[in-house]
KEVEXMAR-334400 format. One record per residue (C-alpha): residue in three letters; x, y negated, z negated. Coordinates in pm, whole numbers, padded with zeros to 5 digits, always signed. Layout:
<sedos>
ALAXYZ;...
</sedos>
This chain:
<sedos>
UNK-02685-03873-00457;UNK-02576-03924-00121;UNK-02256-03810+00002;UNK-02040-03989+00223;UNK-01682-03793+00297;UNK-01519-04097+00407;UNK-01304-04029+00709;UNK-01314-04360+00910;UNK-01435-04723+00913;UNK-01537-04612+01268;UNK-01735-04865+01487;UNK-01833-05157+01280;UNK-01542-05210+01041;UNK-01316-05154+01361;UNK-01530-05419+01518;UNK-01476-05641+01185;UNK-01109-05568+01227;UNK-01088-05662+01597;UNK-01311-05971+01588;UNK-01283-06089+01224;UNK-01494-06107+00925;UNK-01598-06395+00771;UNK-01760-06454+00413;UNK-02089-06361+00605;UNK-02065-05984+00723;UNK-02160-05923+01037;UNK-01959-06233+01175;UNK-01814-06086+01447;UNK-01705-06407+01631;UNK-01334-06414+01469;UNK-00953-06242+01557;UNK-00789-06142+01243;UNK-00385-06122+01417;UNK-00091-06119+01224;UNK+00181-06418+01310;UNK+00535-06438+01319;UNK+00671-06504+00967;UNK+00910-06798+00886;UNK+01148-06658+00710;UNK+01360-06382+00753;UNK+01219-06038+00585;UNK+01488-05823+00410;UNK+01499-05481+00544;UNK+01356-05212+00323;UNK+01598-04917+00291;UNK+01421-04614+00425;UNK+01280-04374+00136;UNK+01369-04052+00302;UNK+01537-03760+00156;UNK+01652-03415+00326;UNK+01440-03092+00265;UNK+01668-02828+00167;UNK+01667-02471+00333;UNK+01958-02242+00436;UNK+01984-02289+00798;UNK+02160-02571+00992;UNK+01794-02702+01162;UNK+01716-02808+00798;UNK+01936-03140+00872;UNK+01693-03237+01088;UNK+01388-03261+00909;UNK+01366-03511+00645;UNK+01048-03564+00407;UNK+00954-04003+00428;UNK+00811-03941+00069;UNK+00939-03651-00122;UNK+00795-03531-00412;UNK+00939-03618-00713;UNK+00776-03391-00949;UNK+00566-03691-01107;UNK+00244-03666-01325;UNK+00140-03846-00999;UNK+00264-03608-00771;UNK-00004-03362-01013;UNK-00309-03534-00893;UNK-00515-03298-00607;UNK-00670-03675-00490;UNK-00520-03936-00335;UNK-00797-04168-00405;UNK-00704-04105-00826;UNK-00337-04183-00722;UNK-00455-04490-00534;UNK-00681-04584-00875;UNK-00411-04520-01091;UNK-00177-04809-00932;UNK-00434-05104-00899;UNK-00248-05441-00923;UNK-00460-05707-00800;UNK-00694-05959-01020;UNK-01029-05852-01102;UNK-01294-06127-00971;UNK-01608-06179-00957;UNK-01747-06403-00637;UNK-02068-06355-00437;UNK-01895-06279-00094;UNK-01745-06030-00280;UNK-02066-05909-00346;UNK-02181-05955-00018;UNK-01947-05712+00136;UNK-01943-05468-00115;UNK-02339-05443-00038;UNK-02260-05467+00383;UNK-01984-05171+00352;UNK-02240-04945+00075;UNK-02475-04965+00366;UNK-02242-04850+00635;UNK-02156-04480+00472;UNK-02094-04311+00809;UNK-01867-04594+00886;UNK-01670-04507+00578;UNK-01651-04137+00654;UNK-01511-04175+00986;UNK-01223-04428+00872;UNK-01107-04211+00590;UNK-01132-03909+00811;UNK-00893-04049+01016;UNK-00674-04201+00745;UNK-00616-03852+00614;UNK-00311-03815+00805;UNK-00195-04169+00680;UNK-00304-04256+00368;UNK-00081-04099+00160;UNK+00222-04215+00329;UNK+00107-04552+00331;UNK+00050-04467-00069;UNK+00384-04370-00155;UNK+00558-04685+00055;UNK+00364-04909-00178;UNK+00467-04717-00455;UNK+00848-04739-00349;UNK+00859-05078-00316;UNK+00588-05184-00650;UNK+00331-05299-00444;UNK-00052-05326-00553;UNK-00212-04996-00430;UNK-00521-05216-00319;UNK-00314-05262+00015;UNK-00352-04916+00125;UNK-00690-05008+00212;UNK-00548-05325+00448;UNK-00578-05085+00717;UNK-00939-05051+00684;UNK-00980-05431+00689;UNK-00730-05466+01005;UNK-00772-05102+01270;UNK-01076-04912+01019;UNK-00701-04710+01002;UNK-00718-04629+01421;UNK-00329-04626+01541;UNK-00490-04673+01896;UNK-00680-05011+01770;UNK-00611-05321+01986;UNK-00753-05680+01956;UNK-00794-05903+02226;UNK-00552-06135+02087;UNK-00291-05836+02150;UNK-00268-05677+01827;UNK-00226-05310+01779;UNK-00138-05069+01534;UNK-00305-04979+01192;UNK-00161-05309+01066;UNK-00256-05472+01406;UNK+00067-05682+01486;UNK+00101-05879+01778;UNK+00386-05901+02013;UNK+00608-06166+01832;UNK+00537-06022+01479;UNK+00678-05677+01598;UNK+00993-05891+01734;UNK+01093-06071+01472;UNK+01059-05732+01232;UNK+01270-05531+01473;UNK+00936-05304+01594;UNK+01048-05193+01985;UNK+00810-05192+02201;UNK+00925-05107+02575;UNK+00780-04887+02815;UNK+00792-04589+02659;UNK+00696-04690+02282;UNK+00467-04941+02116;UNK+00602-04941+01784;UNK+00377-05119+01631;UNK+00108-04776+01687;UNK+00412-04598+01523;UNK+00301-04524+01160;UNK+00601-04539+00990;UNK+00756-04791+01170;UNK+00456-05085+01179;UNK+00422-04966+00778;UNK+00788-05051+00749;UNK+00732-05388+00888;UNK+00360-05446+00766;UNK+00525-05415+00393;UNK+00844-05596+00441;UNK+00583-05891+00574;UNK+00367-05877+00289;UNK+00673-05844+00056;UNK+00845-06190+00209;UNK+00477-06348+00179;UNK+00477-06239-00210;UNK+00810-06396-00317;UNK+00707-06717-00084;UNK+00381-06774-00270;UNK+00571-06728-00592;UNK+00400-06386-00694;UNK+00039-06425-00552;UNK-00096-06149-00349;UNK-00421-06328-00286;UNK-00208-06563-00123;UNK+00015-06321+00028;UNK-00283-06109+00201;UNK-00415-06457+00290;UNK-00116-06534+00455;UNK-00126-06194+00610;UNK-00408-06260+00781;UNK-00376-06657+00926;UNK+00008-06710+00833;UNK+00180-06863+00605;UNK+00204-07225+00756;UNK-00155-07202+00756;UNK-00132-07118+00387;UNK+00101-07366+00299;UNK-00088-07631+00478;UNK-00427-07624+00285;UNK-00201-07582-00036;UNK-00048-07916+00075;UNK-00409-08052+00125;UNK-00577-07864-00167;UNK-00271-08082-00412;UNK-00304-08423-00240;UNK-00657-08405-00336;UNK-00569-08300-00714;UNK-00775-07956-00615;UNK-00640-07609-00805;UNK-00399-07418-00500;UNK-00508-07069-00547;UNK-00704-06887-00255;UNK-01071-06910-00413;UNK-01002-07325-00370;UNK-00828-07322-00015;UNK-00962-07451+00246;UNK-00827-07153+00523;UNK-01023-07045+00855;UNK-01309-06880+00834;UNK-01207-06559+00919;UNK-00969-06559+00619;UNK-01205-06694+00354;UNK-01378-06340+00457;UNK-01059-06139+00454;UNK-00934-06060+00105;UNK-01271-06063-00023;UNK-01313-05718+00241;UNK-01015-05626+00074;UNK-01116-05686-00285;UNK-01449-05538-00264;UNK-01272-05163-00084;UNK-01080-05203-00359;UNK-01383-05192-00568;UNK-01579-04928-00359;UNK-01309-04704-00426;UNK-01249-04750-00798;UNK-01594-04616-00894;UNK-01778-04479-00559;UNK-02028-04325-00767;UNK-02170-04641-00909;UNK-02248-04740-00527;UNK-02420-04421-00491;UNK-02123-04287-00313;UNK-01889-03970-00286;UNK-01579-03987-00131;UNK-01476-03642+00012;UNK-01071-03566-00142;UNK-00777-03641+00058;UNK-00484-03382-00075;UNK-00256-03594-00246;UNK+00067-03408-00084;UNK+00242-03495+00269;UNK+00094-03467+00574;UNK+00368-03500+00816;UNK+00770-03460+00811;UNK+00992-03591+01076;UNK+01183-03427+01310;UNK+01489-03547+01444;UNK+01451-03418+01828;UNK+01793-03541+01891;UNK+01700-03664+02254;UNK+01417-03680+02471;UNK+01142-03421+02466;UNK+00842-03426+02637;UNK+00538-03454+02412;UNK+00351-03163+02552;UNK+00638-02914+02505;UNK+00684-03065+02142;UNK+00237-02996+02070;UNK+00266-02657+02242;UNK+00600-02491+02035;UNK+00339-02649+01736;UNK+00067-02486+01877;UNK-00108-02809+01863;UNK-00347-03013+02103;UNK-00203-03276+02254;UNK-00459-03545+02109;UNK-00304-03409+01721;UNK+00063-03440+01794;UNK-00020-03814+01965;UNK-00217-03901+01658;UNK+00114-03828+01472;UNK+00292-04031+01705;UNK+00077-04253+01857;UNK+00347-04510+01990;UNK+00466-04339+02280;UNK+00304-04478+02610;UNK+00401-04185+02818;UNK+00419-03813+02856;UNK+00782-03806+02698;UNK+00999-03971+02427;UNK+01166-04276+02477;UNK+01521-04166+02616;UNK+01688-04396+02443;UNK+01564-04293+02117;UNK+01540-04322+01819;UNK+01429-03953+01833;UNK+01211-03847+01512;UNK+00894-03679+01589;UNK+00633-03670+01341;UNK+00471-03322+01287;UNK+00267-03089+01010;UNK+00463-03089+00719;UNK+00391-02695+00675;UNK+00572-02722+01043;UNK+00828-02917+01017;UNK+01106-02653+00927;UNK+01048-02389+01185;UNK+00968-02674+01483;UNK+01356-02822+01394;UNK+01473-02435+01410;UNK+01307-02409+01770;UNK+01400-02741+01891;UNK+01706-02695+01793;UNK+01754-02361+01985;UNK+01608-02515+02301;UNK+01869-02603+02583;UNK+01859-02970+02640;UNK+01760-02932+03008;UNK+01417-02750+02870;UNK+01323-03032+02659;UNK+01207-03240+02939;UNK+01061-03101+03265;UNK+01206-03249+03587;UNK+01119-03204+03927;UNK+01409-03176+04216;UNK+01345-03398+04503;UNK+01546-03467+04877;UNK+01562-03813+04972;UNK+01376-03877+05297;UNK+01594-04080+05556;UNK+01386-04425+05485;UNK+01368-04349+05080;UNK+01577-04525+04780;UNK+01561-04460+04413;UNK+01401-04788+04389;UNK+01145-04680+04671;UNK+01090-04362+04498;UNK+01012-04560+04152;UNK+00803-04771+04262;UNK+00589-04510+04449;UNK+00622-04297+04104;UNK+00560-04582+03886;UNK+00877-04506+03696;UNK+01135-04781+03582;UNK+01415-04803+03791;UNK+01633-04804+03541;UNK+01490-04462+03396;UNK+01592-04277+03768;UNK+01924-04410+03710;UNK+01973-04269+03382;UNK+01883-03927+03555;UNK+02091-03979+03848;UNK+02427-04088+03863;UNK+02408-04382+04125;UNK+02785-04443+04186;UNK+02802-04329+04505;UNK+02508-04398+04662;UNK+02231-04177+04813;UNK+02155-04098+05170;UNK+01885-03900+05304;UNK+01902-03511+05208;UNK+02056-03580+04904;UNK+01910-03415+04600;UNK+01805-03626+04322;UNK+01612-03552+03996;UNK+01256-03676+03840;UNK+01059-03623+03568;UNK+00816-03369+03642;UNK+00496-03560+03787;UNK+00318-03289+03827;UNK+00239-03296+03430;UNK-00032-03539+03319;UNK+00111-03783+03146;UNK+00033-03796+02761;UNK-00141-04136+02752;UNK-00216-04360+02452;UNK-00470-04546+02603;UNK-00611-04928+02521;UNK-00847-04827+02256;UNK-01095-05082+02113;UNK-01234-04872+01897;UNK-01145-04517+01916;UNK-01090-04215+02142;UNK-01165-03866+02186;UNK-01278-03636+02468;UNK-01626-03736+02597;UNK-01883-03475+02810;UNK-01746-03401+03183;UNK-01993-03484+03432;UNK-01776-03315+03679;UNK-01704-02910+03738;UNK-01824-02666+03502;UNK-01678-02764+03174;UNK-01782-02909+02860;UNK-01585-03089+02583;UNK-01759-03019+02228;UNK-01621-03226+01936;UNK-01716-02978+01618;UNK-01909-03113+01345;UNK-01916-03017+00973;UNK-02105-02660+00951;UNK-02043-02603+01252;UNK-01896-02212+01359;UNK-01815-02032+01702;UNK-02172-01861+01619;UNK-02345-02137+01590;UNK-02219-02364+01838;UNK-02272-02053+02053;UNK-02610-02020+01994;UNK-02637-02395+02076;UNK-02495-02338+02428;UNK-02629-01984+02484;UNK-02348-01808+02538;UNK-02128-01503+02392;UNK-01930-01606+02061;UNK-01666-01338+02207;UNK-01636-01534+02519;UNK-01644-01915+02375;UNK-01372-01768+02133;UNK-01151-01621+02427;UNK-01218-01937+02616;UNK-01094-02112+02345;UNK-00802-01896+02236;UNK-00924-01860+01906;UNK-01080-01474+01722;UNK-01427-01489+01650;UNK-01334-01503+01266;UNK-01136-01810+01371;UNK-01232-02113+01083;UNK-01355-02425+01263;UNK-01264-02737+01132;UNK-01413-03128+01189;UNK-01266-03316+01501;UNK-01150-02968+01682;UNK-01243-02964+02042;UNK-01424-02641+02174;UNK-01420-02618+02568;UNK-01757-02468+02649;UNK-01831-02309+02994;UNK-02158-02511+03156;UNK-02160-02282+03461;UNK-02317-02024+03220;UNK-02410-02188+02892;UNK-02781-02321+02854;UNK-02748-02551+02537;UNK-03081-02445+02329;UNK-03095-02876+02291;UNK-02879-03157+02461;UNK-02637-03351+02259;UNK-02599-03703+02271;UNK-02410-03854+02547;UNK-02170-04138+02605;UNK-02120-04179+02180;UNK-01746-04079+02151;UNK-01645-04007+01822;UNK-01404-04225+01657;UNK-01127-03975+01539;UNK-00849-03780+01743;UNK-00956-03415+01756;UNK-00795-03159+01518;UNK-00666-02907+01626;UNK-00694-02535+01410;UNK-00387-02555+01216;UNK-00114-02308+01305;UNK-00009-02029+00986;UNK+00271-02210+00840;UNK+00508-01849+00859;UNK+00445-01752+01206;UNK+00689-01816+01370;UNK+00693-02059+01660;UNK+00724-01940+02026;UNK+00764-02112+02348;UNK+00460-02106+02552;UNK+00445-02260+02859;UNK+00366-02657+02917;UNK+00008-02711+03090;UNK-00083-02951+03325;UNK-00481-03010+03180;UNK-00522-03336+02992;UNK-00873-03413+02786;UNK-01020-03691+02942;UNK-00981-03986+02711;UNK-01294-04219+02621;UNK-01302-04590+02475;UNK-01593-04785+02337;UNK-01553-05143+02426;UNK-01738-05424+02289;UNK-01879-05704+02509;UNK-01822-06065+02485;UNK-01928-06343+02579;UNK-01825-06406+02953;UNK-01764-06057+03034;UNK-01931-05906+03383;UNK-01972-05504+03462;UNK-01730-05585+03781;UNK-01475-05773+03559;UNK-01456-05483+03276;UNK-01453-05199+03566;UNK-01129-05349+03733;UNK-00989-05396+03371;UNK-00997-05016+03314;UNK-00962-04932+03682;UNK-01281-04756+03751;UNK-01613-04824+03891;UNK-01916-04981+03841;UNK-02137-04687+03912;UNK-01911-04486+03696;UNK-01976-04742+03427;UNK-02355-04759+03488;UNK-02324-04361+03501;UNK-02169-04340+03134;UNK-02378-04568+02946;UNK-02706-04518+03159;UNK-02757-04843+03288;UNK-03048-04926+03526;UNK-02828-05228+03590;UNK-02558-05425+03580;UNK-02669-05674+03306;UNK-02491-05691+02998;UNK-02513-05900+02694;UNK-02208-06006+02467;UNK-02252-05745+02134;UNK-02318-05434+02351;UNK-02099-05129+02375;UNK-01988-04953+02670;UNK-01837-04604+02670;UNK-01568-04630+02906;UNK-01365-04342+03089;UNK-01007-04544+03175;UNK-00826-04372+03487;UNK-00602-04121+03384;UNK-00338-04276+03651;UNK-00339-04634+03458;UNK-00147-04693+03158;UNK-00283-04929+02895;UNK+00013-04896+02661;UNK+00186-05174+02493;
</sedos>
């Protein structure tokens, strides 16, 4: 039997997601964005419940889904848990059938979106459960992002539930210059099922209709209803007349739902995701800056981001809120450090004397800082003249940066100094990926931080020195993989020190799909780089490109793309 571990929709059901599927599979002509709703949603009282442990820091960390000691909560799989709360009609209907048969044939798609859904899914899982909702949504992040926080459409949707701008609005999702919430998991899930929930009770209790509505919004719904009765013609979805993309929508939905329920009959095996939590939150209390918060959690940066992917920048938003997502085995001795940590350490800054023709508004435009962020740090009362001493964040640290990401991200091969980024694969051991590069296991370890007993695990990045390594074959270049690296998780009872923030960043790739009236010189500006660089990464002997191609792109590590 073949064996698919199913970690992540990856290329092609991210490219459904961004361009819209249609009752034919490979349509890939379509947007699939949410729009606003019509009605106002009633807010969802958070499900969130303190963790208990004798020491004041334990206030701060609160569990989104406890356990509640259920035969539910017994299950090692949250696939079976998924199973277990099915909801939605059974049906039989050939595009059904055609997408079950287009997905069955896309197995390493599957294993890269549920790779990556690891660290969501069974949040997602218990919000449904809180609120009575048909399990079968859990997989509408597959349909909309293949479950990529980073995903964005062209029509300006982002998120795993890909909302657009006044979606987020009218469900109280803040985006501003330092957050996108609609990348924030909890948050956009929040709003994602308080949506759904308002289209249920509007469509009188159908979720076809609901997910439909999900998908082209509810006026649209309402209006082929209207049509569907003025013609005496039955209302229900299978009879609507609704956009294309939609008539393909809940039938993706419906036939994950069905891959799931019995993979084995497809000739499928899922690999288990643990049916436990994978994050807590932390309540930081103010602003922190993200690579402090990954190093005291002896994470990599790309981990603690794909926790919280909604911040924009190398910090927290200021003006909070201030939970941080982290490991759940974490959580408790992260709050005790934080806690501990004077505020002035939580977020570098950098002293600076005003030059005799320099302003704060000067100096934020030259930083690309908000003004109104310099003002925060420095009371402006009383003016400033030249030699007086003001405060900014410290520049000299890379900003964390979340990146427009059309399909996915994740370190791709320097072609510059004498380092190499290796993404490690299933099997794969300091030994053996040694051996591959021809160098000491001792010394890829100590490059690496890690003993030579150290357990590798899928998605970790390895830096490997190219100055002396010889790789016995090459790898494949310019194919980023689709997930966030891991990072080796920390022992749960060591106890957390404060190393010092770096200043190294990965470089960040994106794979971007042409369309039709796209040029090299238009998408090079868009991402602020070259056209030789783009020729470069994707080996091109020129600079024609056809609509359907992909281009690995390297975006500028000095341009944001947030928001």
């Amino acid at each position: 039997m073949p064996r698919t571990c199913l970690q992540g929709l990856g290329a092609l059901l991210l490219a459904i997601a961004m361009t819209g599927c249609a009752t034919k599979p490979l349509d890939l002509s379509h947007d699939w964005p949410m729009v606003p709703a019509t009605r106002v949603a009633t807010a969802h009282p958070k499900n969130e419940l303190p963790l208990s442990l004798p020491n004041s820091s334990d206030r701060l960390v609160t569990d989104p889904v406890p356990l509640a000691n259920t035969a539910l909560d017994q299950l090692p799989n949250v696939f079976d848990r998924i199973r277990l709360g099915y909801q939605l009609p059974e049906v039989e209907d050939p595009a059904i059938d055609r997408l079950v048969r287009f997905y069955v044939s896309k197995p390493e798609s599957l294993d890269r979106t549920f790779e990556r859904a690891e660290r969501y899914l069974y949040y997602v899982t218990r919000e449904l459960e809180a609120r009575n909702m048909p399990l079968e949504l859990a997989f509408l992040p597959v349909i909309e992002s293949a479950y990529n926080p980073y995903a964005y459409s062209r029509a300006r949707a982002a998120g795993l539930w890909q909302f657009i701008p006044p979606t987020a609005k009218r469900y109280d999702v803040r985006v501003n210059w330092w957050q996108d919430g609609r990348r924030d998991v909890v948050e956009s899930t929040r709003a994602a099922l308080d949506y759904l929930s308002e289209l249920h009770t509007l469509f009188d209790g159908d979720w076809l209709l609901a997910i439909a509505a999900y998908n082209c919004g509810e006026q649209a719904v309402l209006r082929a209803m209207e049509r569907a009765r003025s013609r005496h013609r039955p209302t229900d979805f299978w009879h609507l007349d609704l956009p294309k993309e939609t008539r393909g929508y809940v039938p993706s939905l419906l036939a994950m739902a069905r891959i799931v329920a019995d993979p084995e009959h497809y000739g499928l095996e899922f690999t288990p995701i643990a049916n436990q939590p994978y994050f807590a939150r932390v309540d930081i209390g103010t602003q922190i800056d993200l690579r402090l918060a990954a190093a005291l959690l002896h994470l990599n940066d790309d981990e603690l981001h794909a926790l919280n992917p909604a911040f924009n920048r190398w910090a927290t938003d200021p003006e909070g809120p201030y939970p941080l997502l982290v490991p759940h085995a974490q959580a408790h001795d992260f709050a005790r450090t934080v806690s501990d940590l004077p505020l002035e350490a939580r977020v570098p800054i950098e002293h600076y004397t005003l030059a005799s023709d320099e302003s704060l508004d000067s100096i934020a435009k030259a930083r690309k800082l908000p003004l109104s962020l310099l003002q925060q740090m420095n009371d402006p009362l009383n003016g400033f003249k030249a030699g007086d001493d003001i405060v900014l964040p410290a520049s000299k640290i890379d900003a964390l940066r979340a990146g427009l990401i059309i399909e996915g991200e994740s370190p791709v091969p320097s072609r510059q100094g004498h380092h190499k980024l290796y993404v490690v694969r299933r099997g794969d051991t300091l030994a053996s990926i040694a051996r591959k590069y021809r160098v000491g296991t001792k010394t890829l370890a100590q490059m690496n931080g890690l003993s030579t007993q150290s357990h590798l695990k899928a998605g970790h990045t390895l830096t490997v020195d190219t100055a002396t390594a010889h790789p016995t074959q090459s790898p494949p270049t310019a194919q980023p993989h689709t997930n966030p690296p891991h990072q080796l998780a920390a022992t749960p009872s060591a106890p957390i020190q404060t190393p010092p923030v770096t200043a190294s960043a990965s470089p960040r790739s994106i794979s971007y799909l042409v369309r039709h009236g796209d040029t090299l010189q238009a998408i090079a500006s868009r991402f602020a780089v070259t056209i030789a660089q783009v020729k470069e990464w994707n080996r091109l002997k020129s600079t024609t490109i056809r609509p359907g191609q992909r281009l690995v792109l390297v975006p500028s590590k000095n341009q944001d793309y947030g928001g």
